[in-house]
N, C-alpha and C positions, 0 to 999 in steps of 0.2 A: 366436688373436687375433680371426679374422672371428664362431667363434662366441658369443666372450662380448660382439660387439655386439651380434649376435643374441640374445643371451642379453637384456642390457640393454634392447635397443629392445622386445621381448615384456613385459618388465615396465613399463615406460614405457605401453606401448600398454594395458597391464590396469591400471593404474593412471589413466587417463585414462578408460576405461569404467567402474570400477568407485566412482571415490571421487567424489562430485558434487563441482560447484564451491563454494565457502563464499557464500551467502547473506546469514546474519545468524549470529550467535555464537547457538547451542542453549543458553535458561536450563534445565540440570538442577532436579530436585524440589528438591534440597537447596538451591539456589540460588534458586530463587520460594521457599522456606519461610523463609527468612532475610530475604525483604523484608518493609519497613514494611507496614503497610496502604495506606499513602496510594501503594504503587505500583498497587495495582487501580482498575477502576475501580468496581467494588461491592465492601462487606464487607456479608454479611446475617447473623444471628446468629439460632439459629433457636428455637423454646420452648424447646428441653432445652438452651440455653446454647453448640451447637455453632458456631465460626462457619465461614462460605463466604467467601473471596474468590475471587472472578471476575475474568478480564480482564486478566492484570497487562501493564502499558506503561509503566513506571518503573524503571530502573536503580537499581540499590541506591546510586549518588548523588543519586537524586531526579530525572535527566534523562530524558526522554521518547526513548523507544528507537521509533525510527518502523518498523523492518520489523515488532516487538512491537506496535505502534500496529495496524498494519494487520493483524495476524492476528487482534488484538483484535477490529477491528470487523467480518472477515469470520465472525470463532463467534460475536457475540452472540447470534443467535437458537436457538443451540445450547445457551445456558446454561439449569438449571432451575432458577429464583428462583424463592426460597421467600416472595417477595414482588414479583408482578408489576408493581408501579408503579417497582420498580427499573432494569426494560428500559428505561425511556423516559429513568431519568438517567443513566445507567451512558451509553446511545446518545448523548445529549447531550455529556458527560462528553468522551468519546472523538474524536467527531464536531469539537468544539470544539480540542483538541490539533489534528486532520488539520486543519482550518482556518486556526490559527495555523501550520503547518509551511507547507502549501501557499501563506500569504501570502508567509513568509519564500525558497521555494521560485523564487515567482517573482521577487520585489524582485530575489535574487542575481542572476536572469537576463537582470534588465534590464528586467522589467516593471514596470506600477504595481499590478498585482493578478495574481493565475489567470486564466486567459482563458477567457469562458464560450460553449461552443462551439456552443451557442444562439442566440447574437444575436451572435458576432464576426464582424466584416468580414473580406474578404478579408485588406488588408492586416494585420488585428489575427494574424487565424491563419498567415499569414507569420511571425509575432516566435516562432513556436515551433521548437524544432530540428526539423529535418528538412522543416519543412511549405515548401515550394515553393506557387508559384503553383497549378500542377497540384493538389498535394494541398487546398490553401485548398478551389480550386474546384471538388473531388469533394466535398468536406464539406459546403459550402454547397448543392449540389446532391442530396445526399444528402439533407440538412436539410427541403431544401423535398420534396422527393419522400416522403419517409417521417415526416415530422413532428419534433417536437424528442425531442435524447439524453434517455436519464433517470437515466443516468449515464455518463460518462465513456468506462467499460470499453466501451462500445457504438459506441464511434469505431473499434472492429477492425471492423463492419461495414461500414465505407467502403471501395472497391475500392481498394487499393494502399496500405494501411493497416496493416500487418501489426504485430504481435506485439512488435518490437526499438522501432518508433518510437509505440507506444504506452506502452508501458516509460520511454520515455525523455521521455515528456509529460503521463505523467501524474499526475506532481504538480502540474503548470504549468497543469490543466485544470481547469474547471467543467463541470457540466450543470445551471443551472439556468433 
């Protein structure tokens, strides 16, 4: 009996090493190839008729799929359009959905907008989870000593800022 706990807790324990935590649901080929166009956020069609969709952030109901969103806008600059003025709508495009998400983001949380961690007060960078007086006032202090974010993700550079409570603000964030 004691060994087949043993037994059990070894495969528990390699099972926790080995399988990651679930993320976002992985779209298969088969499954981007079956979407609309209108789930990209580019289709280019090239002389010899071939076409490229780029980008997709659309659920095959037409719903903007935000972890999709956001790998969307982290490969843009990875894509090769075969029509460069494409980057700037495709960026737009995209840019636009994380906008509207992150408005609705914050309303839930009780805000009136994102909060831009730019020019928020004290008490504004308080309305965020996690953010304490203490963290406000690294921020603010951060802010002035090194000039303004220029995005967001740059709020891990704040001392005691770490990794879990940037995760968990920053949809609720601006840098502009």
């Amino acid at each position: 009996m004691k060994s087949l706990g043993k037994y059990i807790l070894v495969i528990v324990g390699i099972l926790i090493c080995v399988v990651p935590p679930a993320a976002a649901e992985k779209w298969g080929r088969r499954y981007i190839e079956g979407l609309p166009d209108s789930a990209f956020a580019a289709v280019e069609v090239a002389a010899d008729g071939k076409k490229a969709r780029h980008l997709p952030h659309h659920n095959h109901l037409g719903e903007v799929d935000v972890s999709h969103l956001k790998s969307a806008l982290s490969r843009i600059h990875q894509v090769k359009w075969t029509d460069p003025a494409n980057f700037a709508k495709a960026k737009a495009h995209l840019e636009e959905h994380y906008r509207i998400y992150k408005q609705d983001r914050a309303k839930a949380h009780g805000l009136k907008a994102p909060v831009n961690i730019n020019k928020a007060s004290l008490s504004e960078l308080m309305q965020l989870p996690h953010i304490g007086k203490e963290h406000a006032a690294a921020i603010i202090e951060y802010r002035k000593t090194h000039g303004s974010f220029r995005n967001p993700s740059e709020l891990a550079r704040v001392p005691d800022v770490g990794p879990k409570i940037l995760s968990d603000i920053e949809d609720l964030i601006v840098a502009e």
